[in-house]
BANUMI-184756 format. One record per residue: chain; residue number from 1; residue in three letters; x, y, z of N, C-alpha, C, O, CB in turn. Coordinates in steps of 0.02 Angstrom, whole numbers, plus 50000, padded with zeros to 5 digits. Glycine has a CB too. Example, Ala and Ser with C-alpha at 12.3 -4.5 7.8 and 13.67 -1.06 7.14 Angstrom:
residues 2
REC,unit,pos,code,n_east,n_north,n_up,ca_east,ca_north,ca_up,c_east,c_north,c_up,o_east,o_north,o_up,cb_east,cb_north,cb_up
REC,A,1,Ala,50660,49716,50390,50615,49775,50390,50660,49835,50390,50712,49834,50423,50565,49776,50452
REC,A,2,Ser,50642,49888,50354,50684,49947,50357,50645,50002,50394,50670,50057,50402,50704,49970,50286
//
This chain:
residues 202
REC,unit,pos,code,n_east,n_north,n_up,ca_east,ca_north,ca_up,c_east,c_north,c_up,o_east,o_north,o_up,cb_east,cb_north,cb_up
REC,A,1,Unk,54018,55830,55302,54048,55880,55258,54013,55946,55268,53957,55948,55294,54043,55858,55184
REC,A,2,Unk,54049,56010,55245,54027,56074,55262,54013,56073,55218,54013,56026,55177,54053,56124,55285
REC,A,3,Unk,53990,56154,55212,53932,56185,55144,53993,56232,55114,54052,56245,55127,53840,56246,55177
REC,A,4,Unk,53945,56250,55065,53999,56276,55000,53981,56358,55017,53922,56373,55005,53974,56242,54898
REC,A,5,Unk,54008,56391,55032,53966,56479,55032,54024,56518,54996,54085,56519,54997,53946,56527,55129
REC,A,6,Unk,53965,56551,54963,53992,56590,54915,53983,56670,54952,53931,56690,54978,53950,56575,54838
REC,A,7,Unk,54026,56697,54948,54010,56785,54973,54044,56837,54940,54103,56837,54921,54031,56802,55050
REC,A,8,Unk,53998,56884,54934,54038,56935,54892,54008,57006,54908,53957,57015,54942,54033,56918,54808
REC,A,9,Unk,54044,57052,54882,53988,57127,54906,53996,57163,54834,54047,57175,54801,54026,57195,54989
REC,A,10,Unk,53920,57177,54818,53921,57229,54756,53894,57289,54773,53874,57291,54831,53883,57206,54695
REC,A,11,Unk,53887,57345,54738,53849,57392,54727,53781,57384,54711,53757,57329,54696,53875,57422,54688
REC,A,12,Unk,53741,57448,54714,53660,57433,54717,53654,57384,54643,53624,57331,54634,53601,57521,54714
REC,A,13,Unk,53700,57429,54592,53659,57398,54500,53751,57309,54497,53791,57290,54454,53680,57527,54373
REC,A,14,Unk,53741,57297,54541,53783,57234,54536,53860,57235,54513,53878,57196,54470,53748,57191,54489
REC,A,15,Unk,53904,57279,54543,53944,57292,54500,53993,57261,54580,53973,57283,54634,53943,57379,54453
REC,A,16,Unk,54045,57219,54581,54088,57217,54634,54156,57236,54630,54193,57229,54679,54088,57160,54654
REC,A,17,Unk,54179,57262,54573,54226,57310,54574,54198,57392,54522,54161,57384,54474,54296,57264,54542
REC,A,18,Unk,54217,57449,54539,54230,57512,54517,54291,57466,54441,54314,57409,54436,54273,57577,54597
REC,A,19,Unk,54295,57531,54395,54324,57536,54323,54394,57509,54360,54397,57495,54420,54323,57624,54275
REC,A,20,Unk,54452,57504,54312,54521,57499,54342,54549,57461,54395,54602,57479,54420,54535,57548,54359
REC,A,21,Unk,54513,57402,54418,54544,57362,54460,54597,57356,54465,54615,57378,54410,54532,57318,54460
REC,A,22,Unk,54647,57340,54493,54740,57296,54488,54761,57301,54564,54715,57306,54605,54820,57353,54428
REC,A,23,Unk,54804,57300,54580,54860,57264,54631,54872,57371,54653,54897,57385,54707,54958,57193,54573
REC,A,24,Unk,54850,57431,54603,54856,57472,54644,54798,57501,54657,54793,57552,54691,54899,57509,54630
REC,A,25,Unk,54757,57476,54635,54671,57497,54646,54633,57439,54662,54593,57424,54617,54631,57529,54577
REC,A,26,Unk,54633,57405,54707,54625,57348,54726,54533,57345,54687,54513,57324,54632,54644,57341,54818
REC,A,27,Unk,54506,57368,54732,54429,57368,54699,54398,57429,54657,54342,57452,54666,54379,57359,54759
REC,A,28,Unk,54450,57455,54606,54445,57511,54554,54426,57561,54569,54417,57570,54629,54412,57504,54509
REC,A,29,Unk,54413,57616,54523,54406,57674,54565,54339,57684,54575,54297,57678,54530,54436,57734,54538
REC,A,30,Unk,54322,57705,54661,54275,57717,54679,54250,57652,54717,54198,57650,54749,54242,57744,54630
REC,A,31,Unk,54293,57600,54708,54250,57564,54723,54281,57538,54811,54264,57484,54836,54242,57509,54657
REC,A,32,Unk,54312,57572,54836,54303,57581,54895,54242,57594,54940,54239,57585,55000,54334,57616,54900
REC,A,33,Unk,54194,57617,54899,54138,57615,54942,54101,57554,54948,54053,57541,54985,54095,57661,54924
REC,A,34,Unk,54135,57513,54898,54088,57430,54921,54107,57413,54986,54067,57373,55012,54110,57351,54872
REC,A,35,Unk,54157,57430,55024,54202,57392,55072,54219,57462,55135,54277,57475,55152,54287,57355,55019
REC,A,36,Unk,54173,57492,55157,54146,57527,55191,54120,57497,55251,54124,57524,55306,54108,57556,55158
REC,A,37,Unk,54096,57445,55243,54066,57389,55285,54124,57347,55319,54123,57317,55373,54020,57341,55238
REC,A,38,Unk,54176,57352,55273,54216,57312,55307,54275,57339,55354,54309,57314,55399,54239,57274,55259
REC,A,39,Unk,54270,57418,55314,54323,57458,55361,54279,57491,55420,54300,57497,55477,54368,57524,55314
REC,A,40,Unk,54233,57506,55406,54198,57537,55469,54168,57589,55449,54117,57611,55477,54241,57556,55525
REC,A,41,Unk,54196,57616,55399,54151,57690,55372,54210,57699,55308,54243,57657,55278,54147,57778,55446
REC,A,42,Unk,54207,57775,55301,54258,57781,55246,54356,57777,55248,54403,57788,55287,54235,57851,55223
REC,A,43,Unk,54343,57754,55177,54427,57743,55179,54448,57755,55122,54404,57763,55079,54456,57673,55198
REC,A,44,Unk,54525,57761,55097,54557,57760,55035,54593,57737,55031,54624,57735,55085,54574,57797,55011
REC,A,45,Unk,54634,57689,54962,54664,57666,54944,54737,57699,55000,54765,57676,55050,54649,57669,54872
REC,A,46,Unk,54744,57758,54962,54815,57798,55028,54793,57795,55101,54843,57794,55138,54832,57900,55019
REC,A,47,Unk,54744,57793,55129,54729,57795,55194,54753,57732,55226,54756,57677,55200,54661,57805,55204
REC,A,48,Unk,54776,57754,55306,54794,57698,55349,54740,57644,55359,54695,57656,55399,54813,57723,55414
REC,A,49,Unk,54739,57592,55330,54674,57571,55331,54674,57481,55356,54708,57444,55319,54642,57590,55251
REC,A,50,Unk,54645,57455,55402,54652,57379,55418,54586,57338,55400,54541,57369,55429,54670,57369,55499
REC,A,51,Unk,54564,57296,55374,54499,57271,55394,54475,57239,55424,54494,57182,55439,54476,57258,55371
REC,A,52,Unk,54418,57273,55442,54383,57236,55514,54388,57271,55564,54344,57266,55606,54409,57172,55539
REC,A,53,Unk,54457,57327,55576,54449,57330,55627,54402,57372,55664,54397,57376,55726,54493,57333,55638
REC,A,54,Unk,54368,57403,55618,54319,57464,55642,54263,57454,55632,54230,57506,55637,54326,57525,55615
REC,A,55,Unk,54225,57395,55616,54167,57369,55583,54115,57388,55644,54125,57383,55704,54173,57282,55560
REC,A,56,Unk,54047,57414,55603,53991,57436,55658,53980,57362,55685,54009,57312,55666,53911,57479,55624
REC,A,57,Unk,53936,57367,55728,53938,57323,55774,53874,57269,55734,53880,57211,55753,53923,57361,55856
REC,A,58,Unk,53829,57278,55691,53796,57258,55658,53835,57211,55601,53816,57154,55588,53762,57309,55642
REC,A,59,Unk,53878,57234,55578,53923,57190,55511,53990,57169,55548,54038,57146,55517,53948,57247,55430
REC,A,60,Unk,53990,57177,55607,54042,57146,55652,54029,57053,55662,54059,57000,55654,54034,57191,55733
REC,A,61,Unk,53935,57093,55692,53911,57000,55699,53910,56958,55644,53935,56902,55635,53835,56985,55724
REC,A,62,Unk,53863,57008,55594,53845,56963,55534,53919,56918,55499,53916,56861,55475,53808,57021,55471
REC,A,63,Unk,53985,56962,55505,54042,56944,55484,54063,56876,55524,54077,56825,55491,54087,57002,55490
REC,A,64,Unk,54066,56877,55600,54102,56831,55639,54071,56775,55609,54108,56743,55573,54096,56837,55718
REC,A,65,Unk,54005,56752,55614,53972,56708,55608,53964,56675,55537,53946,56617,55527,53923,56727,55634
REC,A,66,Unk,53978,56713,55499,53996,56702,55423,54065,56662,55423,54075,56613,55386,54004,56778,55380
REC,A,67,Unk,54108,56685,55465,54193,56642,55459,54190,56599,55499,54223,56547,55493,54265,56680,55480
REC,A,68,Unk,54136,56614,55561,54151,56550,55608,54159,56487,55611,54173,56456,55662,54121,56545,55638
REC,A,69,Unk,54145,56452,55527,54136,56371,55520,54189,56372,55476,54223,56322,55489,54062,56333,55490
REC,A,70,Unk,54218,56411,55420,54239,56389,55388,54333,56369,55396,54376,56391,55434,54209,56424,55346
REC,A,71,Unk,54335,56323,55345,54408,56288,55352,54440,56294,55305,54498,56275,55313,54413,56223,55364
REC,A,72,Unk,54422,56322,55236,54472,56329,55190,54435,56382,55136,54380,56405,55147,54496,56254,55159
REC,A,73,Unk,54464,56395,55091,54446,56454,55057,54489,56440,54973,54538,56406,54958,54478,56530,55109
REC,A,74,Unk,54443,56482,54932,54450,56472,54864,54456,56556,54824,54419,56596,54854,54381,56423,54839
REC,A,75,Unk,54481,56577,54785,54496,56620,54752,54507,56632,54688,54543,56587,54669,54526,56630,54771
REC,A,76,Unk,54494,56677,54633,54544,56674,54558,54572,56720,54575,54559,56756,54624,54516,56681,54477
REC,A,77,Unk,54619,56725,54532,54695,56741,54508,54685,56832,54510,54717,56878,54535,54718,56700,54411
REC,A,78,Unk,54627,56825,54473,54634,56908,54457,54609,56932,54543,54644,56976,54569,54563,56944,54375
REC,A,79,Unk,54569,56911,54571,54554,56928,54647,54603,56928,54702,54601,56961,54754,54508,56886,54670
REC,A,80,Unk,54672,56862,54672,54729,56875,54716,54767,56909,54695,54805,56922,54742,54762,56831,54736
REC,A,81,Unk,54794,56949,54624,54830,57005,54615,54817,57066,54641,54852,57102,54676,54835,57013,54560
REC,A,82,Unk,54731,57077,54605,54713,57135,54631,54721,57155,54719,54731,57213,54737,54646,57137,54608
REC,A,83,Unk,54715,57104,54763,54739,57135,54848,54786,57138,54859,54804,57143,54917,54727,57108,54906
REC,A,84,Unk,54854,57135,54776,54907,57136,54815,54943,57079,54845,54991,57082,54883,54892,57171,54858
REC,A,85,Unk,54912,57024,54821,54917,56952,54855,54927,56966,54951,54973,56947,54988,54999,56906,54812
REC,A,86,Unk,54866,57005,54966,54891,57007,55034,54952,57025,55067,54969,57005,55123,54886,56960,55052
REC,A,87,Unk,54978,57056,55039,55064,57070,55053,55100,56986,55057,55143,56981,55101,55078,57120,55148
REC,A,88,Unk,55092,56946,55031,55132,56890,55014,55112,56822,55072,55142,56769,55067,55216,56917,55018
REC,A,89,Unk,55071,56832,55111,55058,56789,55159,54988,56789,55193,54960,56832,55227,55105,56798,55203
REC,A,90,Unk,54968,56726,55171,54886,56714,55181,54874,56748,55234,54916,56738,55278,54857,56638,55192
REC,A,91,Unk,54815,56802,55253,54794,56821,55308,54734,56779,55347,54722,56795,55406,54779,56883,55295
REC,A,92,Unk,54702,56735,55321,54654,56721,55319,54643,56661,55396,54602,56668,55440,54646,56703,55244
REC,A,93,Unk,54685,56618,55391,54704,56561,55460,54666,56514,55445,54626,56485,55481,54687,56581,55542
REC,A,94,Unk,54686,56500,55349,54655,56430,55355,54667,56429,55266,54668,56483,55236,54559,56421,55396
REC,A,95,Unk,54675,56367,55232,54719,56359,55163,54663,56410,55094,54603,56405,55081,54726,56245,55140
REC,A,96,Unk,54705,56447,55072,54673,56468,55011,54706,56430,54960,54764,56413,54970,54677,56543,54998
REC,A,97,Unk,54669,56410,54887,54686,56393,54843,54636,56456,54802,54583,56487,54811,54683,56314,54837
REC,A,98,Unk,54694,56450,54751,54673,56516,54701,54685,56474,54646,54729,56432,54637,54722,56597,54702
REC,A,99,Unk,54621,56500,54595,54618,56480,54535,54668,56497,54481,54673,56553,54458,54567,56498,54519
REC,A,100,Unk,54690,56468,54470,54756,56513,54388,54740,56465,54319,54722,56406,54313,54885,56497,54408
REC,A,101,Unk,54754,56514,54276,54777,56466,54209,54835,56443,54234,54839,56386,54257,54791,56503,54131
REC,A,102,Unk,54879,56479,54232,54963,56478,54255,54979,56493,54299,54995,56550,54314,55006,56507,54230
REC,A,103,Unk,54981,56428,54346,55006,56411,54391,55077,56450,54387,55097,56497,54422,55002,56342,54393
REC,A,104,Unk,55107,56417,54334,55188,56427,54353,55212,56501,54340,55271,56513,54332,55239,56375,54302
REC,A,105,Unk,55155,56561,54338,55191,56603,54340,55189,56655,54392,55134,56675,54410,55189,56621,54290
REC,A,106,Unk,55262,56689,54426,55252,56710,54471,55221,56676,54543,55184,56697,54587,55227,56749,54446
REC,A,107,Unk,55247,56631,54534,55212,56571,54606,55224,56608,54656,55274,56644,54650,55251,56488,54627
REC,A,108,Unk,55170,56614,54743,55183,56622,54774,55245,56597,54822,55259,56539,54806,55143,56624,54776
REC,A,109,Unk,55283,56620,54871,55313,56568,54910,55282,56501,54942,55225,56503,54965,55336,56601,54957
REC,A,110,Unk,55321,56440,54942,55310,56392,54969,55269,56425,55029,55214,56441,55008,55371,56352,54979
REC,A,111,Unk,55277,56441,55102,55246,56467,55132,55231,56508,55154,55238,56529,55211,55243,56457,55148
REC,A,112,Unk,55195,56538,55089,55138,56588,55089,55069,56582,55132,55035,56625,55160,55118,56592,55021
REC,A,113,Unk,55062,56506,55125,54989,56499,55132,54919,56489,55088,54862,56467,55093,54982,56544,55157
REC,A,114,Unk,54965,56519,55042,54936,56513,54954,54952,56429,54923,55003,56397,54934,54997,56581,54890
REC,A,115,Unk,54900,56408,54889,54900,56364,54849,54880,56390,54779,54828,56423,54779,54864,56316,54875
REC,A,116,Unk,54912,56382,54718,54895,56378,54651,54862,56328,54617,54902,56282,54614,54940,56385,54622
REC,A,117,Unk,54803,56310,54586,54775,56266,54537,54745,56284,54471,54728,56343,54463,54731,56235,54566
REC,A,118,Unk,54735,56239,54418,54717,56255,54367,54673,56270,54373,54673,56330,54357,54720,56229,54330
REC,A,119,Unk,54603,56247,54395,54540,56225,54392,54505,56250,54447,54528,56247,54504,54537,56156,54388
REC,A,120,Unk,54455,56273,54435,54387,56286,54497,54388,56195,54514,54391,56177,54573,54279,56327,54451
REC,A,121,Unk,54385,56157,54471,54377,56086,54504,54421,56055,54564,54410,56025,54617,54385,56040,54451
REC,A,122,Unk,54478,56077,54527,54528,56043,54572,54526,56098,54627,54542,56068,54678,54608,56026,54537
REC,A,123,Unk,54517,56151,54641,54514,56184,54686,54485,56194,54740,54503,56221,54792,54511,56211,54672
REC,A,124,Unk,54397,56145,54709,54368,56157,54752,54364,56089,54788,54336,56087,54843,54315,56190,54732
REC,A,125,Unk,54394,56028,54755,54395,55976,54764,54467,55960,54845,54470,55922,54893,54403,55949,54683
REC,A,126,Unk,54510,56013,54818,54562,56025,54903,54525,56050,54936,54498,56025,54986,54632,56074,54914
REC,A,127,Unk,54517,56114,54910,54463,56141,54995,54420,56107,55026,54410,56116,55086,54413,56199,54992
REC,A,128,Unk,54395,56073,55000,54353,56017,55021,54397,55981,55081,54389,55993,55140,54336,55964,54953
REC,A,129,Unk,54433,55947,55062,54482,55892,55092,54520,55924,55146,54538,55893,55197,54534,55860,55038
REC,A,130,Unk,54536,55998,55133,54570,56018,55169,54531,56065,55216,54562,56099,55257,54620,56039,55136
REC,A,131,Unk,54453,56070,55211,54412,56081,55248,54386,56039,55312,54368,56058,55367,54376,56092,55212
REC,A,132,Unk,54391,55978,55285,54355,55932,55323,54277,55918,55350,54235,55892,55313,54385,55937,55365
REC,A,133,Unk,54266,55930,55397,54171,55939,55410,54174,56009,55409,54120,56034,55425,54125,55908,55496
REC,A,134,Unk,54221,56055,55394,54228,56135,55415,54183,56181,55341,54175,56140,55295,54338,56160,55422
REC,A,135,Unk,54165,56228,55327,54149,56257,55248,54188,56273,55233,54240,56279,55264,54109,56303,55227
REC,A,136,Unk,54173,56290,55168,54244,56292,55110,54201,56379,55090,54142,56388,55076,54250,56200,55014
REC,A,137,Unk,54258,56431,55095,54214,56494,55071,54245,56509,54990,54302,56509,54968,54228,56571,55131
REC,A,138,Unk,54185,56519,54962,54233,56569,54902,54209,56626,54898,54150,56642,54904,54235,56548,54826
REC,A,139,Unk,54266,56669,54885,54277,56740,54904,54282,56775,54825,54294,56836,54821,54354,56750,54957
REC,A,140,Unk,54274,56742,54773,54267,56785,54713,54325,56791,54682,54379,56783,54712,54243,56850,54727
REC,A,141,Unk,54322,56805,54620,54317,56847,54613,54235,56828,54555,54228,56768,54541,54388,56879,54598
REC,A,142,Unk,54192,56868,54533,54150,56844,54491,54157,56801,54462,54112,56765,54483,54136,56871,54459
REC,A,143,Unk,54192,56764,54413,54218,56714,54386,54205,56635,54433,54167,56588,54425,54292,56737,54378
REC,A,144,Unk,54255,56650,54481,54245,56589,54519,54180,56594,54551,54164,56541,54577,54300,56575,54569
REC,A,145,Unk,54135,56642,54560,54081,56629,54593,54018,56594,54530,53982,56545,54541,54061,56703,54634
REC,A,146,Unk,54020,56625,54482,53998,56599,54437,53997,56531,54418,53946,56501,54403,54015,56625,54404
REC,A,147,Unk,54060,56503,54419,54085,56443,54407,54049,56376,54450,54024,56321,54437,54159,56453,54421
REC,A,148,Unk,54063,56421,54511,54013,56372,54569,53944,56360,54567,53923,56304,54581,54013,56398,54637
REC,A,149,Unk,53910,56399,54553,53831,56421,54530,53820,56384,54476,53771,56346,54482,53816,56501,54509
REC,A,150,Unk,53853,56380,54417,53845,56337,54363,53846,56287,54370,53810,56254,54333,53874,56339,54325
REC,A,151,Unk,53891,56253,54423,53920,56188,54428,53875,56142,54488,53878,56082,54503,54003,56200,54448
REC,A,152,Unk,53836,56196,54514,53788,56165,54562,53807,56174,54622,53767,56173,54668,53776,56098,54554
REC,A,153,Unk,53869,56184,54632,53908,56141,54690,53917,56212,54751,53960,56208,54795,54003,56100,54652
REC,A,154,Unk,53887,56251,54747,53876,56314,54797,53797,56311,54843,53743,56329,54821,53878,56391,54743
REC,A,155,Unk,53810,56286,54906,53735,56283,54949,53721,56337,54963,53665,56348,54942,53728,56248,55014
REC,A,156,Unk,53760,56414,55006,53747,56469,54998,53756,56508,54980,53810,56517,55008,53743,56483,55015
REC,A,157,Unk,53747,56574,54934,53748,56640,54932,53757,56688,54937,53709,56715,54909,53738,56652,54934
REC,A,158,Unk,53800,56737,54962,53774,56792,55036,53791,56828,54974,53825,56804,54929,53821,56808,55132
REC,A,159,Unk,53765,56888,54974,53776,56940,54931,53769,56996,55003,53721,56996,55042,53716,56945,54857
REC,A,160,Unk,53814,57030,55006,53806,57104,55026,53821,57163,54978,53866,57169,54937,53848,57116,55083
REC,A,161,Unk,53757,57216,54999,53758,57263,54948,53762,57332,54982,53733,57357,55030,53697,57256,54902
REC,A,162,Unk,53814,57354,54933,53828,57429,54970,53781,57495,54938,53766,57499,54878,53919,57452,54956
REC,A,163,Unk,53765,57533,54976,53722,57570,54967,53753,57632,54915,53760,57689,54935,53696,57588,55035
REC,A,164,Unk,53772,57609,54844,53801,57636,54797,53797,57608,54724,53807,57548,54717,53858,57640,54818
REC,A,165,Unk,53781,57649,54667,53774,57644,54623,53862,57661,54582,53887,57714,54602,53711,57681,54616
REC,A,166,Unk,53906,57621,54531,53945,57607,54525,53967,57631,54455,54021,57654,54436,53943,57557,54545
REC,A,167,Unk,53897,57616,54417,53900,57630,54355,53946,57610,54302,53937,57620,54242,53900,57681,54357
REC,A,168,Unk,54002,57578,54331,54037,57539,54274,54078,57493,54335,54078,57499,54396,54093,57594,54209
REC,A,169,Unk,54116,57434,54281,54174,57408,54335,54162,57323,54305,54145,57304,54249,54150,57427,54443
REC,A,170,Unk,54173,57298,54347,54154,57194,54344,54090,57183,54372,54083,57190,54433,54212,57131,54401
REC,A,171,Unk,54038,57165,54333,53964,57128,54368,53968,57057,54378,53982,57010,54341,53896,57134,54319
REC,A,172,Unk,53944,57061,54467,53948,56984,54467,53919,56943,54425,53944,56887,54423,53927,56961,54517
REC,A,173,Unk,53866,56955,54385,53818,56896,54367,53836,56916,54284,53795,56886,54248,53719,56901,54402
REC,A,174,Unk,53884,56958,54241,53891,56978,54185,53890,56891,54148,53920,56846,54176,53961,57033,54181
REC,A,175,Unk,53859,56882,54097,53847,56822,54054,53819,56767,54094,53810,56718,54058,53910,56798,54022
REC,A,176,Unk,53799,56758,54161,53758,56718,54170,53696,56701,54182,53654,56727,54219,53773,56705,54190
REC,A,177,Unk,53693,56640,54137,53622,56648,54100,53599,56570,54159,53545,56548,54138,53622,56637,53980
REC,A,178,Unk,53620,56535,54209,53586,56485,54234,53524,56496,54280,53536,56530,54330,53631,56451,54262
REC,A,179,Unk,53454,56470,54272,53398,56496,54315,53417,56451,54379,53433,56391,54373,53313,56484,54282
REC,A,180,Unk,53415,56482,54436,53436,56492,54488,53391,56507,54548,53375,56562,54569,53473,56532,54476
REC,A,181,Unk,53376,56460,54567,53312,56464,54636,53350,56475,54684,53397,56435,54691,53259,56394,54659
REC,A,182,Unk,53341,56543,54743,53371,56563,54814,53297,56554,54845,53241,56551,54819,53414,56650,54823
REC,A,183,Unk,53320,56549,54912,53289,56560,54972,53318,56585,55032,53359,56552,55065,53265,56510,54987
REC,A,184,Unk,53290,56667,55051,53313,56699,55098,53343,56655,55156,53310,56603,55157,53264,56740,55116
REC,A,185,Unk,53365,56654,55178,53379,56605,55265,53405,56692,55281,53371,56670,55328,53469,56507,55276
REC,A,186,Unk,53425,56753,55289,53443,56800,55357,53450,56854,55306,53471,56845,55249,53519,56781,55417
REC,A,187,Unk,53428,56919,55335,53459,56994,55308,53465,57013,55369,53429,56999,55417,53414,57051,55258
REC,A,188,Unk,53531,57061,55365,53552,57115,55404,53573,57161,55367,53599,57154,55312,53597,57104,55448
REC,A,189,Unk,53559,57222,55404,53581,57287,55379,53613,57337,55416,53579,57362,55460,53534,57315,55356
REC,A,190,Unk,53663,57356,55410,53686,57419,55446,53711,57495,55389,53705,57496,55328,53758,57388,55495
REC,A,191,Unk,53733,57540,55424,53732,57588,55386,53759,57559,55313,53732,57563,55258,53771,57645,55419
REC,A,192,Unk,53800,57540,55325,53856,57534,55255,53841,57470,55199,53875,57460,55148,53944,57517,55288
REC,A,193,Unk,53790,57435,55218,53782,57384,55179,53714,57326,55197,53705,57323,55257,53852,57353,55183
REC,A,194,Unk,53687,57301,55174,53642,57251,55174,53635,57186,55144,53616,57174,55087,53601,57275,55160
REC,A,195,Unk,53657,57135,55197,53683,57071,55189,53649,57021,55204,53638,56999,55260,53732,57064,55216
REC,A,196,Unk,53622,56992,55126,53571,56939,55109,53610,56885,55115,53663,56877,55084,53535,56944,55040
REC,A,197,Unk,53579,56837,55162,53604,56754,55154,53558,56708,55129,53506,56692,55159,53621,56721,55221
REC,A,198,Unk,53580,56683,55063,53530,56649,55028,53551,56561,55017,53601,56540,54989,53523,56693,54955
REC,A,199,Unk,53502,56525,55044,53516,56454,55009,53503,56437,54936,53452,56459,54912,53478,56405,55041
REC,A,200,Unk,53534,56408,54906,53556,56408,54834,53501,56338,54821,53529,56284,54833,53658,56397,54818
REC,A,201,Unk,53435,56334,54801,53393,56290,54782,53414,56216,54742,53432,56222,54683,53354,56330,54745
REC,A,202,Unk,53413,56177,54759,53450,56106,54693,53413,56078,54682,53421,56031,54643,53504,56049,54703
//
């Protein structure tokens, strides 16, 4: 079986979305500069913009090698509205299940690529299966990363942090109170961000 990794990118004071998140401000305002790293330098919501494709050559590697094992992927609800649900079709090349209360509303298409579940359990319990020996990533939104951390069931970590103070928005770690032993295993840094990979202590 693969490992459970959790990844996410905040700002310096922990914030992974800017104020105003939704489906037209994907990561609220301002908070395009978390994801600088991922476009290559700067971008805007209106700007022609792809990701990945311009990534310095530093968060190019750290990135490949981060996706290179994994086989399935996990999400909440508010993390798949806010991108827009991807324009309607998994980009990813490998099964997402997204967390919902309600499932039944607004369901993606049959093949989307998208799966709906109630539960971080049951969610993480397909990706699993539908991972195989491959990792299962979760991609956040705070909530579900939280969820995993509580539940034990997350081996790594990665936090990347953008070299920005945010001052308001969603904190990853807002109400959680579980003590929590990491151990570094890799940092990299390039201009736009600095990306800690941490094993999650049990």
């Amino acid at each position: 079986m693969g490992k459970v990794v959790a990844a996410i990118t905040t700002s310096v004071d922990g914030y992974i979305t800017g104020p105003d998140d939704g489906p037209e401000l994907g990561l609220g305002r301002g908070g395009e500069r978390l994801h600088y790293w991922v476009m290559g330098g700067p971008w805007t919501y209106e700007s022609e913009h792809e990701p990945g494709a311009d990534m310095a050559p530093e968060d190019r590697a750290f990135f490949d090698r981060m996706v290179a094992n994994v086989g399935s992927a996990l999400c909440g609800r508010v993390m798949f509205e806010s991108s827009g649900r991807w324009g309607g079709t998994n980009p990813f090349g490998v099964p997402l299940f997204v967390v919902t209360h309600h499932p039944e509303d607004d369901p993606p298409a049959q093949d989307s690529g998208f799966v709906l579940v109630t539960s971080f359990e049951e969610a993480l319990s397909r990706a699993r299966d539908a991972a195989g020996d491959k990792d299962v990533s979760i991609s956040g939104g705070a909530d579900v990363i939280r969820q995993g951390l509580d539940a034990g069931e997350v081996d790594e970590l990665v936090i990347s942090t953008a070299p920005v103070i945010l001052g308001a928005g969603k904190r990853l770690f807002d109400g959680f109170a579980k003590d929590t032993e990491l151990r570094i295993l890799e940092v990299v840094q390039s201009p736009f961000a600095s990306h800690v990979r941490y094993a999650v202590e049990k």
